[in-house]
C-alpha positions as CSV (number, residue, x, y, z in Angstrom):
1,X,-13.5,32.6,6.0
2,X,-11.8,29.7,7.2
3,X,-11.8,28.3,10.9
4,X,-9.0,25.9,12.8
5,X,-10.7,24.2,15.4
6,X,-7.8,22.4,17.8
7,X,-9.6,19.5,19.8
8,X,-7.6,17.5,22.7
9,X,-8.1,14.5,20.8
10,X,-5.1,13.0,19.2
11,X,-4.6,14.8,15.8
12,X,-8.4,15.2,15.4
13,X,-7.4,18.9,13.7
14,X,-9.8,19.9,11.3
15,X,-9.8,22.9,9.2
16,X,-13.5,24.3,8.8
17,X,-14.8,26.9,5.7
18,X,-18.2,28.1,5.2
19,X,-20.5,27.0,2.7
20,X,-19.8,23.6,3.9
21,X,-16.2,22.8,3.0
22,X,-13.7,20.4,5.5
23,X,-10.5,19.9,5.0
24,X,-9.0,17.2,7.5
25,X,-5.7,15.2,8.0
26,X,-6.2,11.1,8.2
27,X,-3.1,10.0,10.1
28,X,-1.2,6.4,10.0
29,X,-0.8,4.2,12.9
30,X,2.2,1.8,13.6
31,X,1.1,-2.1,15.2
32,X,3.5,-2.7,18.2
33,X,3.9,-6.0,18.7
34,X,0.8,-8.4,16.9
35,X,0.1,-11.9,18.2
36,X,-2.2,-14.1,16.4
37,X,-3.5,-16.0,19.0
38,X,-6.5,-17.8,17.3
39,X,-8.2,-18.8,14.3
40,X,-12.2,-17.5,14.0
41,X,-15.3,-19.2,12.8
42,X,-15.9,-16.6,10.5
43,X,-12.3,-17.0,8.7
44,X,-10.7,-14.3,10.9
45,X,-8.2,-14.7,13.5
46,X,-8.3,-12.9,16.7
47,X,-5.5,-11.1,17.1
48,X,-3.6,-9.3,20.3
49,X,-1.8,-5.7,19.4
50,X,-0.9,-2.0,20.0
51,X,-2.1,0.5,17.9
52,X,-0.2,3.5,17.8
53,X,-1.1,6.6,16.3
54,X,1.5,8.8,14.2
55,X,1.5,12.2,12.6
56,X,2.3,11.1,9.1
57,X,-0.5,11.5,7.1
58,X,-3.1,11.7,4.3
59,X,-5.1,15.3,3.1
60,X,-8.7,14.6,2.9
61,X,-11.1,17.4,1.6
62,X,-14.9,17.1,1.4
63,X,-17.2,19.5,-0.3
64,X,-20.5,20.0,-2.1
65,X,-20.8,19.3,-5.4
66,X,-21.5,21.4,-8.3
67,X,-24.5,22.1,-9.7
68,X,-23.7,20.5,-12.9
69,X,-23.1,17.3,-11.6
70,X,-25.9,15.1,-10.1
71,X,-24.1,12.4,-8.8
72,X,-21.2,11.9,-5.6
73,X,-17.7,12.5,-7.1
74,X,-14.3,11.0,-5.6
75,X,-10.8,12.1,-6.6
76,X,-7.5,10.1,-5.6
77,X,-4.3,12.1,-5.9
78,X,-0.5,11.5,-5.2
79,X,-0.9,7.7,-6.7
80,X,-2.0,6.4,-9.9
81,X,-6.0,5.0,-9.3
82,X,-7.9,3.1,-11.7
83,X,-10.1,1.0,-9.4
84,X,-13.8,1.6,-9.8
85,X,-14.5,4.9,-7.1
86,X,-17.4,2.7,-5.1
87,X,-14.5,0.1,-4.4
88,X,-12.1,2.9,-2.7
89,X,-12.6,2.7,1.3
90,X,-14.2,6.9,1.8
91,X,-17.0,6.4,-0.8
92,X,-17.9,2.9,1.2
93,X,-18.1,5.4,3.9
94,X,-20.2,8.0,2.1
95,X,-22.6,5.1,1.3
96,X,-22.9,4.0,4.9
97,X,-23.7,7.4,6.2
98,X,-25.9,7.8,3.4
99,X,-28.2,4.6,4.1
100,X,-28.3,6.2,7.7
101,X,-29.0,9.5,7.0
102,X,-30.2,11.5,4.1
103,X,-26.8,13.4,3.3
104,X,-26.2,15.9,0.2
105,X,-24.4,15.1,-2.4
106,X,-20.3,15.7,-2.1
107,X,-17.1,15.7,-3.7
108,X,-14.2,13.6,-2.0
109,X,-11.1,14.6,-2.9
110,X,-8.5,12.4,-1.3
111,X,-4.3,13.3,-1.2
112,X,-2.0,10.3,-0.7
113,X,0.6,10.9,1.2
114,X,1.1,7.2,3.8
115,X,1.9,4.5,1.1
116,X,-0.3,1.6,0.4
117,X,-0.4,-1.9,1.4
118,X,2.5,-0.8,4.0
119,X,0.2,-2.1,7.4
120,X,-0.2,1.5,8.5
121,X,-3.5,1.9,7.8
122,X,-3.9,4.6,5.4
123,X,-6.9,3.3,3.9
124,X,-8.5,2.4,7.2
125,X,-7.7,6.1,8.4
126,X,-9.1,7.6,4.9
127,X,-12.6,6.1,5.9
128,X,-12.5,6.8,9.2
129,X,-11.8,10.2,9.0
130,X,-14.4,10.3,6.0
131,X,-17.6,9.0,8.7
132,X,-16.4,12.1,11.0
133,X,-16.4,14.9,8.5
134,X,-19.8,13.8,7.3
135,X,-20.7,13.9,10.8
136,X,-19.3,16.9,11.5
137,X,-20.3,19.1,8.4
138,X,-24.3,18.0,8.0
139,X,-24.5,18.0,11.8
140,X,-25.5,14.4,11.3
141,X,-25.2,13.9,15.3
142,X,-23.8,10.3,15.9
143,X,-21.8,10.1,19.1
144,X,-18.0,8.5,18.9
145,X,-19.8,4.6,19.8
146,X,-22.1,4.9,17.1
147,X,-19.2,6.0,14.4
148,X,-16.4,3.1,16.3
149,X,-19.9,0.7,15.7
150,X,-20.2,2.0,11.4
151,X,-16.6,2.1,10.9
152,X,-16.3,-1.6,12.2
153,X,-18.4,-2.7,9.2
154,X,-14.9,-1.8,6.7
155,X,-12.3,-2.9,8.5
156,X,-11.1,-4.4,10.9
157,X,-8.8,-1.1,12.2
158,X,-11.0,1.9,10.8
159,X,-12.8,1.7,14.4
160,X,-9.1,2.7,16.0
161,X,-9.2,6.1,13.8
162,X,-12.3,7.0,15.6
163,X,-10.5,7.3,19.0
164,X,-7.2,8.2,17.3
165,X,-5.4,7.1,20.6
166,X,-3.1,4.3,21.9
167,X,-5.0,1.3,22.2
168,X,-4.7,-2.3,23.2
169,X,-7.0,-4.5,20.6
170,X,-8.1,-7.8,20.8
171,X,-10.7,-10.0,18.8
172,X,-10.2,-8.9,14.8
173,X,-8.5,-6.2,15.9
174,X,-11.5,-4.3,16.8
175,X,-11.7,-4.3,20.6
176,X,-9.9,-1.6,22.3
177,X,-9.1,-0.6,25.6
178,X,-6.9,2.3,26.2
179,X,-3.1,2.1,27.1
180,X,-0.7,4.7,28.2
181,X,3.1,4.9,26.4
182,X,5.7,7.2,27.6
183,X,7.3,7.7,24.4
184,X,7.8,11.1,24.9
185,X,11.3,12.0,23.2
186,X,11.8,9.1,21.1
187,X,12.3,9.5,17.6
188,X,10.2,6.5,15.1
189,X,11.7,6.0,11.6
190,X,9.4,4.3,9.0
191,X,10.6,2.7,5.9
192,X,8.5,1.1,3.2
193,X,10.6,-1.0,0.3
194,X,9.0,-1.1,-2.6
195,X,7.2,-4.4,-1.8
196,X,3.4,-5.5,-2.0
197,X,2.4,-8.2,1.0
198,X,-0.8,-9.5,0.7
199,X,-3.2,-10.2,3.9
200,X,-3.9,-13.9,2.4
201,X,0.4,-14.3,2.3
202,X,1.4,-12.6,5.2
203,X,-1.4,-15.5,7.1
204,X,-0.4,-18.4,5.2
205,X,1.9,-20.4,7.3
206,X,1.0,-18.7,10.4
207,X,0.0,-20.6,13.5
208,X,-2.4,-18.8,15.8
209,X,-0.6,-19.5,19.3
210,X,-1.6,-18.1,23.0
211,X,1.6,-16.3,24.1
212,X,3.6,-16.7,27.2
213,X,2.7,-13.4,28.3
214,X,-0.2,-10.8,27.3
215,X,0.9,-7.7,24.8
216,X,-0.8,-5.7,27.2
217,X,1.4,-6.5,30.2
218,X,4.6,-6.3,28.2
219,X,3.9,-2.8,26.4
220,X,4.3,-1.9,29.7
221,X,7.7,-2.2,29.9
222,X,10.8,0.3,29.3
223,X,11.4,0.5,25.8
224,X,14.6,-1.1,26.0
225,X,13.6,-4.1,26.9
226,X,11.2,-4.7,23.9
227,X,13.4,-6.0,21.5
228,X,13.3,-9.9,23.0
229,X,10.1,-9.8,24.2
230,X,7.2,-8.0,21.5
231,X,7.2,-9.2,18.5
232,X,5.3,-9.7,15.0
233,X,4.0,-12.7,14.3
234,X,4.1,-12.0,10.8
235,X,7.8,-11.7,10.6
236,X,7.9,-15.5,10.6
237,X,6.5,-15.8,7.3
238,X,7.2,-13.2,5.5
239,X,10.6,-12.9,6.2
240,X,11.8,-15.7,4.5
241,X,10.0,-15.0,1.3
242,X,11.0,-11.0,1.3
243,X,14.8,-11.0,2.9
244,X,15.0,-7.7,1.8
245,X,12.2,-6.7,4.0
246,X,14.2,-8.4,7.1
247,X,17.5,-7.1,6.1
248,X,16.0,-3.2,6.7
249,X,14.6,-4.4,9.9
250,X,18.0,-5.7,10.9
251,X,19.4,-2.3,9.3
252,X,17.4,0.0,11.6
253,X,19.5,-2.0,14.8
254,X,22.5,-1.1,13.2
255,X,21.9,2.3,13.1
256,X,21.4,2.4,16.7
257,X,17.2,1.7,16.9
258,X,16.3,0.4,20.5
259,X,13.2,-1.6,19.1
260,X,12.2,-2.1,15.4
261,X,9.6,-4.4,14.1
262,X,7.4,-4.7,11.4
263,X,3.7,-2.8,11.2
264,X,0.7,-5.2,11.2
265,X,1.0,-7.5,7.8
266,X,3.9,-5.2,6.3
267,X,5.9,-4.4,4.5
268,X,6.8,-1.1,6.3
269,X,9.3,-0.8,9.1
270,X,9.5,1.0,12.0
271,X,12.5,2.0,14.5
272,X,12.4,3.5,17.7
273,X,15.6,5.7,18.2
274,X,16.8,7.8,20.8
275,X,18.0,10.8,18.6
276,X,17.1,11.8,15.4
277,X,17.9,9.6,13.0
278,X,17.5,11.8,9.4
279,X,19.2,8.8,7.1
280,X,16.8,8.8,3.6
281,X,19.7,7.9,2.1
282,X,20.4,4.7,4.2
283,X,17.3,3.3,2.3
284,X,17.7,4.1,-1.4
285,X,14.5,3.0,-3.0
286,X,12.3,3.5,-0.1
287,X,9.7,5.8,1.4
288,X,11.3,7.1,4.5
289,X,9.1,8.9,7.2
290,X,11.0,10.3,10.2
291,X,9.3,11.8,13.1
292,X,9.6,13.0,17.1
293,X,7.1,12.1,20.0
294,X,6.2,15.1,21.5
């Protein structure tokens, strides 16, 4: 028998079975706008951005293991693995719920479907989504602080896929206040070239600076007039060594986008259009992701 429970909670669907089987549906965020705005003691650098929550997504299914195995299992599919399982972001989140609680023995089985290394947090959504399925199927009981407090300790934005909802964040990312966007009616293209940016690139160069005016005051505005005024830090350095990841940005304002920038460290791009936009082909090469705001 299976169960659809529908929550109010952004996108926090979850499909239910008996005998202790969850299927659930990690969603990507975009960054609007990301200021670095200073450098940390602990190597970090406090940052100031918008997350954004979309519908694109991964498929994320958790369920007992069988009786012939006598260890946790983990299955990647949709893109070729062959890291060490412990490494990949849900099993760090089985083993945190584990040294909380005394939790069963599961099988992970994880379908890519948001590219990697595209600063949209699939892998950050993955774990999230892993700490509230645990929760939810062995009735483990943490409230939403205590899993935002966990998720904190694997990254810096797997606290944000708790809430699942716009957010302002500060610090490494990880302090969030809510923010309302009327989007509604907008249409946001996302395209990935078939580029790898790493976190220690995309911050070499970079100088943290204290902006003119707070991210939090200028998301604020009507779309239209984002263009001049939010922007990605990042741009600045990557740009110059990836042109190719520039020209698409510059390609998305010739289709007609009102704002495109680039998502947290790259190398994805998004668009905001006014009408749908439905142009794979524009991007030959690329992973194209084209969706409303309801």
């Amino acid at each position: 028998m299976l169960l659809l429970f529908l929550s109010n909670d952004f996108f926090d669907v979850i499909f239910v079975e008996y005998y202790m089987h969850m299927i659930s549906f990690p969603n990507c965020k975009i960054n609007i706008g990301l200021n670095i705005v200073g450098k940390r003691a602990d190597g970090y650098h406090n940052i100031e951005t918008v997350f954004y929550p979309l519908t694109l997504c991964d498929a994320l299914e958790i369920l007992p293991v069988s009786n012939k195995h006598s260890c946790d299992q983990f299955i990647m599919e949709g893109i070729n693995f062959d890291s060490d399982t412990e490494d990949n972001l849900c099993m760090k989140a089985l083993r945190l719920m584990q040294r909380a609680k005394v939790i069963p023995l599961v099988k992970i089985v994880l379908m890519k479907n948001i590219p990697v290394g595209a600063g949209l947090g699939g892998g950050s959504s993955d774990a999230a989504f892993t700490l509230k399925m645990i929760n939810t199927l062995y009735k483990v009981g943490f409230t939403d602080e205590q899993l935002v407090e966990m998720s904190s300790l694997l990254g810096s934005d797997c606290a944000f896929f708790i809430l699942n909802k716009p957010v302002f964040a500060s610090g490494k990312g990880d302090q969030m206040t809510p923010v309302s966007l009327l989007l509604a009616g907008y249409t946001i293209v996302i395209v990935k070239p078939p580029v790898f940016v790493s976190t220690v690139e995309a911050y070499s160069g970079t100088t943290p600076t204290q902006p003119d005016h707070s991210l939090k005051d200028l998301i604020q505005l009507p779309v239209s007039q984002w263009r001049n005024r939010i922007k990605n830090d990042f741009e600045e350095t990557i740009f110059p060594n990836h042109p190719e990841i520039a020209a698409i940005k510059q390609k998305l304002y010739d289709m007609g986008a009102i704002y495109a920038s680039m998502s947290g460290s790259g190398s994805s791009l998004f668009g905001f259009f006014k009408q749908p936009v439905q142009a794979p082909d524009a991007f030959p090469g690329c992973f194209y992701h084209e969706e409303q705001v309801l």
